[in-house]
Each structure stands twice: as C-alpha cells, then as structure tokens.
C-alpha positions as CSV (number, residue, x, y, z in Angstrom):
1,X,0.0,0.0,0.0
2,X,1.0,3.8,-0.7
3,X,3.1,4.8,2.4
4,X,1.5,7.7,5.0
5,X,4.1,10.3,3.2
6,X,1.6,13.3,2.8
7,X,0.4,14.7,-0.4
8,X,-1.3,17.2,-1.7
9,X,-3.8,16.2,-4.8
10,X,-2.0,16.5,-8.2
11,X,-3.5,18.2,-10.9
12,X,-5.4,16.0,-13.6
13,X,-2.7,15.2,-15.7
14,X,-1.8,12.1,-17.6
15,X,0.0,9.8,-16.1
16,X,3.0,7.5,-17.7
17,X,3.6,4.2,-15.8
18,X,6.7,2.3,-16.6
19,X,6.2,-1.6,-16.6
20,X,9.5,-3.2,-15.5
21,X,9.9,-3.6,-12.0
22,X,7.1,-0.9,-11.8
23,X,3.5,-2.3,-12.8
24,X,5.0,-5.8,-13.0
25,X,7.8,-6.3,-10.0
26,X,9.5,-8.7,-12.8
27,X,11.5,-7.9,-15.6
28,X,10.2,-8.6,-19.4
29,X,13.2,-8.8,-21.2
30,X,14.3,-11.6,-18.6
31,X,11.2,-13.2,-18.9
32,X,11.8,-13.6,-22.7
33,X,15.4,-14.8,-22.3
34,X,13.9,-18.1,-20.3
35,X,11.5,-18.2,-22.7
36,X,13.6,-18.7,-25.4
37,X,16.3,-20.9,-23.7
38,X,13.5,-23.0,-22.6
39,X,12.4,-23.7,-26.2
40,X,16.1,-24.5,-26.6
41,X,19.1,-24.3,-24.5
42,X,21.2,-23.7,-27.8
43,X,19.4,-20.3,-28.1
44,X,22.0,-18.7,-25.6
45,X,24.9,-18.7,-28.8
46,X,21.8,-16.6,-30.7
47,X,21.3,-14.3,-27.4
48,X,24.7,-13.9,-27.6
49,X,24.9,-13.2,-31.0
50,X,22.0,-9.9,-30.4
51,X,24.1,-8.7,-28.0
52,X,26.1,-6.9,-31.0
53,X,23.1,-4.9,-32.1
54,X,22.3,-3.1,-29.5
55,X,19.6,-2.7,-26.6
56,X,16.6,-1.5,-28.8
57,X,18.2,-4.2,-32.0
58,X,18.5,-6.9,-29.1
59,X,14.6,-6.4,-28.0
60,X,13.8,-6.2,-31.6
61,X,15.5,-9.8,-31.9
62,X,14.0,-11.3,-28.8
63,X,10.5,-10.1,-28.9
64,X,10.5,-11.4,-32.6
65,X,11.0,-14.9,-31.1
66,X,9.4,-14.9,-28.0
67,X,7.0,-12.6,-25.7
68,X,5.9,-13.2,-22.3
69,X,1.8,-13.9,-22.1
70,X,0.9,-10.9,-19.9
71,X,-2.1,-12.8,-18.3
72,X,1.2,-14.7,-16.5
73,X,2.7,-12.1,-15.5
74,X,2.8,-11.1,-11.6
75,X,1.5,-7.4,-11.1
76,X,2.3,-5.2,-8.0
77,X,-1.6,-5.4,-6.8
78,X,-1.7,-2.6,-4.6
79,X,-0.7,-0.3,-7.2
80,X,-2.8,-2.0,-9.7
81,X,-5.5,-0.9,-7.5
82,X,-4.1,2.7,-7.3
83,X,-4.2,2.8,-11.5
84,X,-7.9,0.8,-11.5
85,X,-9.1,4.2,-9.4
86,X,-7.6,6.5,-11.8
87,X,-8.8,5.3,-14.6
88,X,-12.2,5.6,-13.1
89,X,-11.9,9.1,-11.9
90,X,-10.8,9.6,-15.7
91,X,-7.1,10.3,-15.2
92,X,-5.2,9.9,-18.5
93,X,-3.3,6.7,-18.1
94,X,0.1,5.4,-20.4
95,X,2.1,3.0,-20.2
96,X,5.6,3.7,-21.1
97,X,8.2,1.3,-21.1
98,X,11.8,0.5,-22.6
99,X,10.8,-2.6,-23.1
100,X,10.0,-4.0,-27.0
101,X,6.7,-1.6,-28.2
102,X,5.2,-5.2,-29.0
103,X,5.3,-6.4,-25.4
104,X,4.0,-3.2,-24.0
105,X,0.9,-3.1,-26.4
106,X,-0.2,-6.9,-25.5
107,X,0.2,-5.6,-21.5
108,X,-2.0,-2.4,-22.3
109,X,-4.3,-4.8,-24.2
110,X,-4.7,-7.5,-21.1
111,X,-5.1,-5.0,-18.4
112,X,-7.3,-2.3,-20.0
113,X,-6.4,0.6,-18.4
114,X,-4.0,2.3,-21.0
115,X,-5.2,4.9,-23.4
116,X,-1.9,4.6,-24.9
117,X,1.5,3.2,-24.7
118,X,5.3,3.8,-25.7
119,X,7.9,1.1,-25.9
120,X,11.3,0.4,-27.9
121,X,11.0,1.1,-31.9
122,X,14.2,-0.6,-32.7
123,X,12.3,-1.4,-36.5
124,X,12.1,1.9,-37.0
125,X,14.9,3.0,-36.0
126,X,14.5,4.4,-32.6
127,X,16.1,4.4,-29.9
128,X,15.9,2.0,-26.2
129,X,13.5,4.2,-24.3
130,X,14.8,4.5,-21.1
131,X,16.9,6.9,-19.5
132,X,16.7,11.0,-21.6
133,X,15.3,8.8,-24.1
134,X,12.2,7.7,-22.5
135,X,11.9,11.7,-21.1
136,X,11.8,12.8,-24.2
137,X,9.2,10.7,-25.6
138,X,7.1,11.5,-22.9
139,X,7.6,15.4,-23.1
140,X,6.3,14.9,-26.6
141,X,3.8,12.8,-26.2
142,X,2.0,14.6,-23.8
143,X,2.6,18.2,-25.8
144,X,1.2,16.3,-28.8
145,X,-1.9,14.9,-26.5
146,X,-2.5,18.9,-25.4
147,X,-1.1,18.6,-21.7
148,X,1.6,20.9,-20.8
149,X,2.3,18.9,-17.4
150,X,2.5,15.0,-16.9
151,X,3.6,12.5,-14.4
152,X,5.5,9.6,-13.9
153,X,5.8,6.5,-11.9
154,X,8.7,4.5,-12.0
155,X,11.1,2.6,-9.8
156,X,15.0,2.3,-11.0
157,X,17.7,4.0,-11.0
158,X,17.4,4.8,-14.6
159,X,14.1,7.0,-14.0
160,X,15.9,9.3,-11.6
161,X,16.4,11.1,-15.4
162,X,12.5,10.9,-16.0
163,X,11.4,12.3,-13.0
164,X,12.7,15.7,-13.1
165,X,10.0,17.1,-15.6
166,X,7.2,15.3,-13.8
167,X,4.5,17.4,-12.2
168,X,3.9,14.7,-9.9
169,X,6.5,11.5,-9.2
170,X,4.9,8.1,-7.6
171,X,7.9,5.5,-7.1
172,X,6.8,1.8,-6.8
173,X,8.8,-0.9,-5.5
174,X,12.0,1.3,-5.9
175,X,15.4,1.0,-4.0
176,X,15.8,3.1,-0.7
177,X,18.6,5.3,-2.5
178,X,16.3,6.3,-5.5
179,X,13.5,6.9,-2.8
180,X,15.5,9.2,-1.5
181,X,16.9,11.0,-4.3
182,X,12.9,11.0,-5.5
183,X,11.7,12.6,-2.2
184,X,14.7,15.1,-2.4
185,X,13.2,16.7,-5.7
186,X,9.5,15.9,-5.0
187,X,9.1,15.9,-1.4
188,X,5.1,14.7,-2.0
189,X,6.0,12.1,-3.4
190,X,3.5,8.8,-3.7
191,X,5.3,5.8,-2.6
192,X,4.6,2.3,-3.2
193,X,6.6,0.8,-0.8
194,X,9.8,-2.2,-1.5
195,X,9.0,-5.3,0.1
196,X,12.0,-6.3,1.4
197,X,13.6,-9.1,0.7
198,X,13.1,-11.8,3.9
199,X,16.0,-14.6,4.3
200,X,12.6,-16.9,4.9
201,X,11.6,-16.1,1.3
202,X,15.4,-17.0,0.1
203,X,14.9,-20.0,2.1
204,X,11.6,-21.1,0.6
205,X,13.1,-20.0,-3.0
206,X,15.6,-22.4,-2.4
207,X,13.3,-24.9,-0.8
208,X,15.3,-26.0,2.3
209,X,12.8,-28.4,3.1
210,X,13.5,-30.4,0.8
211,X,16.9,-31.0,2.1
212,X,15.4,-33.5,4.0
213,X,15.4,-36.0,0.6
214,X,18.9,-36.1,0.6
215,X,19.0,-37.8,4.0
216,X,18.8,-40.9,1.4
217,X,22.6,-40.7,1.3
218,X,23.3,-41.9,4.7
219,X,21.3,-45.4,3.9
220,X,23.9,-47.1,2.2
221,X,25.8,-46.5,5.3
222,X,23.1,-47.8,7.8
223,X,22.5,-50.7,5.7
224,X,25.7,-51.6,5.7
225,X,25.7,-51.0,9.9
226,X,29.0,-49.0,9.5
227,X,30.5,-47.5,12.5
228,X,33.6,-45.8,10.3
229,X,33.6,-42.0,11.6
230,X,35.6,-40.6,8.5
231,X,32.9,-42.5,6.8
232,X,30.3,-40.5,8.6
233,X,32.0,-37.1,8.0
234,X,32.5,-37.5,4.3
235,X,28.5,-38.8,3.5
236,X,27.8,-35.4,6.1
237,X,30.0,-32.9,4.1
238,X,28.3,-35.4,0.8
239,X,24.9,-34.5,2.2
240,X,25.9,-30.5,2.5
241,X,26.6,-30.3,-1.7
242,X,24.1,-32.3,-2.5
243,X,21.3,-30.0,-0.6
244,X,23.3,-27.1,-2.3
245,X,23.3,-28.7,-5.7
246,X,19.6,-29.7,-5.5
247,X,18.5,-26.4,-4.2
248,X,20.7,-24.8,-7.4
249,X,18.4,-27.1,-9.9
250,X,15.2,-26.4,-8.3
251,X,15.7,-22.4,-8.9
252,X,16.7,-23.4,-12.5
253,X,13.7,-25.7,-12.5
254,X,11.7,-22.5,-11.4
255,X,12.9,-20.0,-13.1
256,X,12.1,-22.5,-16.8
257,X,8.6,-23.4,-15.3
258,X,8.0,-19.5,-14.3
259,X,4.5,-19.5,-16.9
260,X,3.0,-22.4,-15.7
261,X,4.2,-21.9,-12.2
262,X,2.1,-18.7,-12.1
263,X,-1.0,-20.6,-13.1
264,X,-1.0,-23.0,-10.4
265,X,-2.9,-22.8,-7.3
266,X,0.5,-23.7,-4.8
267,X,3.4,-23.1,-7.3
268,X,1.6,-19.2,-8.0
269,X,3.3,-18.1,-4.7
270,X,6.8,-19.8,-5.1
271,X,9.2,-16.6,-4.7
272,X,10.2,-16.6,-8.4
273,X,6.9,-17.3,-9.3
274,X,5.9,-14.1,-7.6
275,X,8.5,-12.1,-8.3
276,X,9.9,-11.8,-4.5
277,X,12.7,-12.9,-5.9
278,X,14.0,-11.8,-8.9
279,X,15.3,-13.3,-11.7
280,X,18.9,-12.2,-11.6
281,X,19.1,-13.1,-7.8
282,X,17.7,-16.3,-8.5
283,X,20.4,-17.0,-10.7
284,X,23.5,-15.7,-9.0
285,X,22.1,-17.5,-6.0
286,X,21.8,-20.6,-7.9
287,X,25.1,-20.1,-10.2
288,X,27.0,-19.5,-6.2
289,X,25.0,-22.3,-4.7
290,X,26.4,-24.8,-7.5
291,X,29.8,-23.9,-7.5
292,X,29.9,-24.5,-3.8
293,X,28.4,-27.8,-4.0
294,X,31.1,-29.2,-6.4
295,X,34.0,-27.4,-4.2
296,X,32.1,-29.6,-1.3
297,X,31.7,-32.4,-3.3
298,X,35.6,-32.5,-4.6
299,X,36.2,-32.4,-1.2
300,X,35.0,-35.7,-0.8
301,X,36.0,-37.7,-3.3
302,X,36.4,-37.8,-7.1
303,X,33.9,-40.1,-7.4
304,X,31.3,-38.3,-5.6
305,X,32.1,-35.5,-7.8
306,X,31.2,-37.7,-10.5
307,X,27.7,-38.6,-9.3
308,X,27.0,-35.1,-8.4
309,X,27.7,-34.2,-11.7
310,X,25.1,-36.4,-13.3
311,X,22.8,-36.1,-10.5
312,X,22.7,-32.2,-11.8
313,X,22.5,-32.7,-16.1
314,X,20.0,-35.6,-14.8
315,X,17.8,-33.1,-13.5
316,X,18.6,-29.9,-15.7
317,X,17.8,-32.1,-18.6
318,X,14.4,-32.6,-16.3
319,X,13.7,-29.3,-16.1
320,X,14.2,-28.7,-20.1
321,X,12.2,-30.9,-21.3
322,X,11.9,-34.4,-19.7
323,X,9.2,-33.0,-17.4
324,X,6.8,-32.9,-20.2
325,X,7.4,-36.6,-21.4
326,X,4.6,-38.8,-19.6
327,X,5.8,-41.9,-17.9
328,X,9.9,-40.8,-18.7
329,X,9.1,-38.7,-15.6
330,X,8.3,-40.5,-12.9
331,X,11.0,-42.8,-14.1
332,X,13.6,-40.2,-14.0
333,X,12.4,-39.0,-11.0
334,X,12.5,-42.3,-9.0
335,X,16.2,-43.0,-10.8
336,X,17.5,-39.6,-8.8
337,X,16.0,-40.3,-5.5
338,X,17.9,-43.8,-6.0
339,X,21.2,-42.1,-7.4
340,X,21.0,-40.2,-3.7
341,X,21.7,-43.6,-2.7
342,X,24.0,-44.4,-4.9
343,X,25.7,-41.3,-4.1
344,X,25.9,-41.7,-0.2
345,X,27.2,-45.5,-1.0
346,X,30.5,-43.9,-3.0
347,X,31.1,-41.2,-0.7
348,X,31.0,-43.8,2.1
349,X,32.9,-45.9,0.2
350,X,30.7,-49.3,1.3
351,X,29.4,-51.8,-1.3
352,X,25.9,-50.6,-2.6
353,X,23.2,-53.6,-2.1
354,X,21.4,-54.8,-5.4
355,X,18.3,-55.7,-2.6
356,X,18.4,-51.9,-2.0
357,X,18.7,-50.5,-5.4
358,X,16.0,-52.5,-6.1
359,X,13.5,-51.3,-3.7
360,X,14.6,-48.0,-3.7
361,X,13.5,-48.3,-7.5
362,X,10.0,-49.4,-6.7
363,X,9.0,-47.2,-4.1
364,X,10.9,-44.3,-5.4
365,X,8.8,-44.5,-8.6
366,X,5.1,-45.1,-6.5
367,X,6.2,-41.9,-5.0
368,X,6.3,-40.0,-8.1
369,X,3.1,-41.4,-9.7
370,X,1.9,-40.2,-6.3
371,X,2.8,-36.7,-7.1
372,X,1.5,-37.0,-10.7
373,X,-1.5,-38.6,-9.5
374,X,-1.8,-35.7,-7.2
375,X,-1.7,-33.2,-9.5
376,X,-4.3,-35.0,-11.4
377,X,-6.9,-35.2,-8.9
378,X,-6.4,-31.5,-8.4
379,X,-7.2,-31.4,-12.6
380,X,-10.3,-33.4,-11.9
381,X,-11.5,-30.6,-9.1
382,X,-11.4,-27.6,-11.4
383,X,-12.6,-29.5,-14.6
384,X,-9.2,-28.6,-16.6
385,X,-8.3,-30.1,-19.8
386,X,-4.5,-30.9,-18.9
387,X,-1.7,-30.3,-16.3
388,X,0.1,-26.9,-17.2
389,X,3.7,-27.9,-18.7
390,X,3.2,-31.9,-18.6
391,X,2.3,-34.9,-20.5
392,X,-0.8,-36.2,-18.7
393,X,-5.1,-35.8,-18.8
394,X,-7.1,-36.4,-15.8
395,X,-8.0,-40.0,-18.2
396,X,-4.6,-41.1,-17.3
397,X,-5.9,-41.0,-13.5
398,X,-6.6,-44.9,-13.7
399,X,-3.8,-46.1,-15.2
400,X,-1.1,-44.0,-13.3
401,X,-2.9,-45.3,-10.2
402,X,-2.4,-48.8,-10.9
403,X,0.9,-48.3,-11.6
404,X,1.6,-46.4,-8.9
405,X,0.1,-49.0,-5.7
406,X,1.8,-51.9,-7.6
407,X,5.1,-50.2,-7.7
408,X,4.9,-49.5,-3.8
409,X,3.7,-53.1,-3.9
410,X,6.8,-54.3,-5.5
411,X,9.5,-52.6,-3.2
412,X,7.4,-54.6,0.2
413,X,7.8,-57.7,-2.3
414,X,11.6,-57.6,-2.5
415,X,12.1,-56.4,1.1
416,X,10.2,-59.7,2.2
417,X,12.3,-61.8,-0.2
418,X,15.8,-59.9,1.2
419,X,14.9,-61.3,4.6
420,X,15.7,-64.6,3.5
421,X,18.4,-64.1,0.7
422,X,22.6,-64.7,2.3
423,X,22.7,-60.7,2.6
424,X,20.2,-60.7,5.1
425,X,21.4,-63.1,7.2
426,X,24.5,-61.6,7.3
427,X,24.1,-58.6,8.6
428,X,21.2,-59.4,11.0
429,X,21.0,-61.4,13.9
430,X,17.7,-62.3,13.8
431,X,16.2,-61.4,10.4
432,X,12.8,-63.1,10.8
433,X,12.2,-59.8,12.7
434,X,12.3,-58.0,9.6
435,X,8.5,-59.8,8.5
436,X,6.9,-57.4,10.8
437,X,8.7,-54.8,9.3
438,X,6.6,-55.9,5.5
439,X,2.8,-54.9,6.8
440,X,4.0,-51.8,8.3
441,X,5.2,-50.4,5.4
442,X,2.4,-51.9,3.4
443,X,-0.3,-50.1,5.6
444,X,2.1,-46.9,5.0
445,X,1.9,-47.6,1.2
446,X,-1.8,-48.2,0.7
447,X,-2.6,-45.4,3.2
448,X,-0.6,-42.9,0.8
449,X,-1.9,-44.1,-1.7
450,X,-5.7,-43.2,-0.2
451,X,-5.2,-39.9,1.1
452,X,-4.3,-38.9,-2.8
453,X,-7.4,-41.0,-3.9
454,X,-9.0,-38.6,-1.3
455,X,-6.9,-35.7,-2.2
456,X,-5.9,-34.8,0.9
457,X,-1.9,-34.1,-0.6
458,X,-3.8,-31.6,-1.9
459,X,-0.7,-31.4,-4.7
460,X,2.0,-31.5,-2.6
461,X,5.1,-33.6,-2.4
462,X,4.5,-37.2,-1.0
463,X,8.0,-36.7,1.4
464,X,7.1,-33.5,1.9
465,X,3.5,-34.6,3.2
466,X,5.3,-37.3,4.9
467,X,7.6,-34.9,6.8
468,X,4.6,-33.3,8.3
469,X,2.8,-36.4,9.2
470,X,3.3,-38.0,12.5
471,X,1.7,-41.4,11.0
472,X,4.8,-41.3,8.6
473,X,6.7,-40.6,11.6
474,X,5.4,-43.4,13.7
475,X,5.9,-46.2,11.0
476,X,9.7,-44.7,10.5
477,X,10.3,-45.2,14.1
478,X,8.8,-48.8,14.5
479,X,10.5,-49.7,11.3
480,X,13.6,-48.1,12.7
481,X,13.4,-51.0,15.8
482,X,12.9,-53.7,14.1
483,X,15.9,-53.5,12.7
484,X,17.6,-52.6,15.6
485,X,16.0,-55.7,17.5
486,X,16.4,-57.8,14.2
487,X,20.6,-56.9,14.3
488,X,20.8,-57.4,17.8
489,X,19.7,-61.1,17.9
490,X,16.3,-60.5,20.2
491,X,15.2,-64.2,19.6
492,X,12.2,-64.3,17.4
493,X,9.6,-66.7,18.4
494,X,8.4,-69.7,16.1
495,X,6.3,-72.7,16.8
C-alpha cells in the first residue's frame, strides 16, 4: 500500500507508468530470455549473438521470437489498485516502457487501463527508451496529446532522469537510495513501498525443506551398519553439496517453469513465481550455490564428484524438457531419488546392495506417480483439460494409479524376499524380525496411496506430506526398531 508520506492532490494530468519492475515487479526482457532458452538451451549462442546490435536491435530480436503472455505475469496489486481508481476518476493513463513496443501493447491490451503506450521502436529506428530517451518521448507525447504537465511513476535508478520534468512522481517498489533522491526533488512524493527481501523467502526459493530427501545418502551406510567416523564425516559434508546442488536445480527448475508456475494454485506463490525474488538473484544464488556444491563435493571424493555431476545434467535435462514426457518422468524422478543412494554408497565408500537399489526403484517410482497422480486429482477438481507444462489428462488418473500402488507393492515384495536371501542373514542377527517390518510399510503404502485417492496431498510432495505427518513418523520409528531388534539377535519366536 502507498506509504503515510503526505500529499497534496496532483492536478489531472496524464500519467505515464513504466512496466519493469514498476507495474510488474518482474522484468520482461528476462522473462523472454527463459522463454527462449527453454524452447532451446542452444538459443543462448543466438542471445549472444544480439548482443552486437544493440539494446533496442537486441529487443527487436528477442520479442521477434518470443514474448511473455501478460495474463502470466505477476502485477504489484496494490498499485494496480491505485491505476484501476484512476482510470475511473478519468485520469489519463500510459504506459511507457523501454521494453520491445510489442510487449508493451499486449500488456495495455490485457489489463485495459491504458489509453496509450510507448515502448522500444528498434524497427524503426529508434532508440531503447529509457533513460533522456524515455523523457523525451514522454515530453512529446504529452505536448502532442494537449497537456503541458504530466507525471510519472517508476522505480530504477534509470528513472531518476525521468522524473525531473514530472508534475507529480509516484515511485513503486524502488530502492531506498532512489526513494531518497525522488523525495529530495519531489518531497510529496507517492510511494509504493519495496518489500523487502526476507532470508525466509530465500529459504523457501531455495526450498530448504526439501533437504530433508537427501537424507537418502546416509542409507547405504546404515545398511551396511557401518560405525567408520571418517565415513560419517564424508557422507555429512556429501549431504551438504548435495542439498546445495539440488536447491541450485530447483531455482533453475523454477525460473524454466516461471508461466505455468504462475497458473497454479500452490506453485503461483513460489518466490520466483511471484517475483519476490528476482530473476537475476535467482540465478547468481543458484550459479554460487552450485559452485559450492562441487567445491564440497571435490572435497569428498572424485567419485562423488562424479555422481554429483550427473545427478545435476539428470535433473537440468528434467527441467528442459523431460518434465513434459509422460511416464519418462516419474521414471527419472524415482532414478534420482535412488542415485541419492548411490551417491551416499560412494562417498561412504561401502558396497551398494542390489536388494536396495532394487527397492529403492520401486517405491521411489510409486512416490512419483503419487505426485502425478496428485496433481491430477487437483485437474479433476477444477474441470481442466490438462496439467500446465506436462504430458498427462485427468484419463490417465486410472492407469497411473495402478501403476503407482503396484510399484509400492513391489519394493514390500523384494524387502520380504531380502529377509531370506545370504545378505540378510548376514548382517542381522535375527532377520525373521524383519517380516513385521513388510505390513507396516504396506499399511504406509496403501494409506498414501488413499489420502491422494481422497486428495488430501492436496498437490503437494509425498516426502514433503510425509515430513509433516506424525503417521509417517510413527511407521519410521517402528521400522527403525525392528531393525535394531532384528541386528541385535532378540530371539524371534516360532512354533
């Protein structure tokens, strides 16, 4: 909301709105950028390539190829509001950006508020508006329209140029230095206050929660009942890059999926998705979080490094363009919750079980089909046609279901024939304990498996739904002592 700063009432004069970072707290030309890597990673060499012709000849290029839909773009609401008045009190409203005249006419279009707008010409010639540039247009704009005063609301550094001929300056979202240089020349200013930014939203951005997945690389090591403390450390400092590596993918993930994010009922307030986090932070955050990771993770070992390093193209190539291949997916995405194990087993440096891969595999893909499933259910709800940026109808509910309870089936099937295999009764004791172990994780399975029949995930992650639910916790814990009971020998009674 506007901040208590007093004001006097301006005089009726149009007003010119910029769109970056002003009506929009995102940034169009980055917008485009992910748009067109996302329809092909190759198209950096051709962004590249623009760079040569210039800011306006570089918009010309981009917006030729690609244009953000502005019905997904986030808008700063409160001033959104402000405009929505203004237009109905009859206030002359423009929209004048520097960004591509093409991308500010679809905006104008979708919102309806604009009686006219100026962008970048670079077609004909002209020059990026922003800066003198943009002042100038608007000086003869206005003079042409048969206003001899106009104002301006902005929120860079770059309109501290603009607002000097303004009769009246509103600043949105800006900076606390251009605020003040602002106020210095137009005390009266109208301010739309900066939200700051909050180290919880960084946290959410880079989903910290979800470190809680990578706890997968200490099971090699528990499987194997190792005691080694230098084996400990190294799958501790392993567990450290991989949360930083994972956390780097998911803000690539996001900032690809930024469209479709917007559209969805959860993913709409993600911090990218929003625009609490911008898009340059979310990749200097990312581009630092990765480095640190492999720095981590060559601290380890080389072959860690090595997993690491497919773990990440596994799950850029993911975020591309996997993500939208139905069924390649879920397999993918139970093949990296299982490369976590893999992972933890060579930083460890134990042997990595076969009986474990293979249930890892099974219930690692139920998991996904749960998510997808998920998501589907929600589909169902609102009567949509398809899920925004994947492969699958709310007809494939059926089938993905099936698949889904007999793959979580499966991995309850193998643990129950591990019992009895030589690896089994080597390392425990007493592993006819380990049969009591097979309901409970079956009753954990099929109950999943009818809360998202039920949609009570309500789309959310299956682990993350598990980490919240003490049910989940409960069958962790009794799962945790029988196999404490089944290594120690506690005789198990037969007739």
């Amino acid at each position: 909301m506007p901040s208590t700063t007093t004001h006097t009432d301006p005089p009726v004069c149009p007003l010119y709105v910029d769109l970056d970072g002003t009506l929009t707290p995102t940034d169009t030309l980055y917008e485009s950028v992910l748009l067109f890597v996302r329809r092909n990673p190759l198209n950096l060499l051709r962004l590249l390539w623009w760079l040569g012709l210039g800011k306006a000849g570089f918009k010309q290029r981009l917006a030729e190829a690609v244009r953000p839909q502005p019905d997904r773009l986030p808008y700063h609401e409160a001033f959104l509001q402000y405009l929505r008045a203004e237009h109905v009190r009859g206030r002359p409203l423009i929209l004048a950006s520097a960004a591509d005249a093409r991308i500010v006419q679809e905006v104008a279009a979708h919102l309806k508020l604009f009686d006219d707008c100026l962008g970048t010409q670079a077609a004909g010639g002209g020059p990026n508006l922003s800066r003198a540039h943009k002042r100038a247009a608007i000086e003869a704009h206005a003079r042409a329209s048969g206003h001899t005063a106009w104002a301006y609301a902005g929120n860079s550094r770059d309109d501290l140029l603009v607002w000097p001929g303004s009769a009246q300056a509103v600043v949105v979202n800006a900076p606390p230095a251009v605020l003040a240089a602002v106020r210095r020349e137009h005390p009266q200013a109208l301010v739309f206050e900066r939200q700051r930014l909050r180290p919880r939203t960084v946290l959410k951005a880079i989903r910290i929660t979800q470190w809680a997945k990578n706890a997968l690389l200490f099971v090699p090591l528990l499987a194997a009942h190792s005691l080694v403390p230098q084996a400990w450390i190294a799958v501790a400092t392993a567990f450290v890059a991989f949360g930083l590596c994972a956390s780097a993918t998911y803000l690539f993930n996001d900032l690809m999926d930024l469209p479709n994010d917007r559209v969805h009922r959860l993913k709409r307030h993600r911090p990218l998705a929003s625009a609490a986090l911008s898009i340059p932070a979310g990749v200097l955050l990312g581009a630092g979080m990765l480095a640190l990771a492999l720095v981590l993770a060559l601290a380890v070992s080389a072959g860690f490094t090595a997993m690491l390093v497919l773990y990440t193209a596994l799950t850029l190539n993911y975020s591309l363009w996997l993500k939208r291949l139905p069924l390649f997916d879920v397999l993918l995405l139970s093949a990296l919750y299982t490369l976590r194990i893999g992972s933890g087993a060579v930083a460890a440096e134990v042997e990595l079980s076969s009986w474990l891969l293979a249930i890892s595999i099974f219930l690692f893909l139920s998991l996904a089909l749960i998510k997808r499933c998920a998501e589907l259910e929600e589909l169902v709800e609102e009567q949509d046609s398809a899920a925004p940026g994947r492969g699958y109808h709310p007809s494939d509910l059926p089938v993905l279901r099936g698949m889904g309870v007999s793959s979580g089936f499966l991995a309850v099937l193998v643990l129950t024939l591990y019992i009895d295999s030589q690896n089994g009764k080597a390392l425990y004791a007493e592993p006819l304990w380990l049969w009591a172990a097979a309901p409970v994780a079956l009753l954990w399975i099929m109950r999943i498996w009818f809360k998202t029949a039920r949609r009570e995930l309500h789309g959310e992650d299956p682990l993350q739904f598990a980490l919240k639910d003490p049910f989940s916790w409960a069958t962790v814990a009794i799962m945790a002592a029988l196999g404490a009971i089944a290594t120690r020998g506690l005789p198990f009674w037969t007739p």
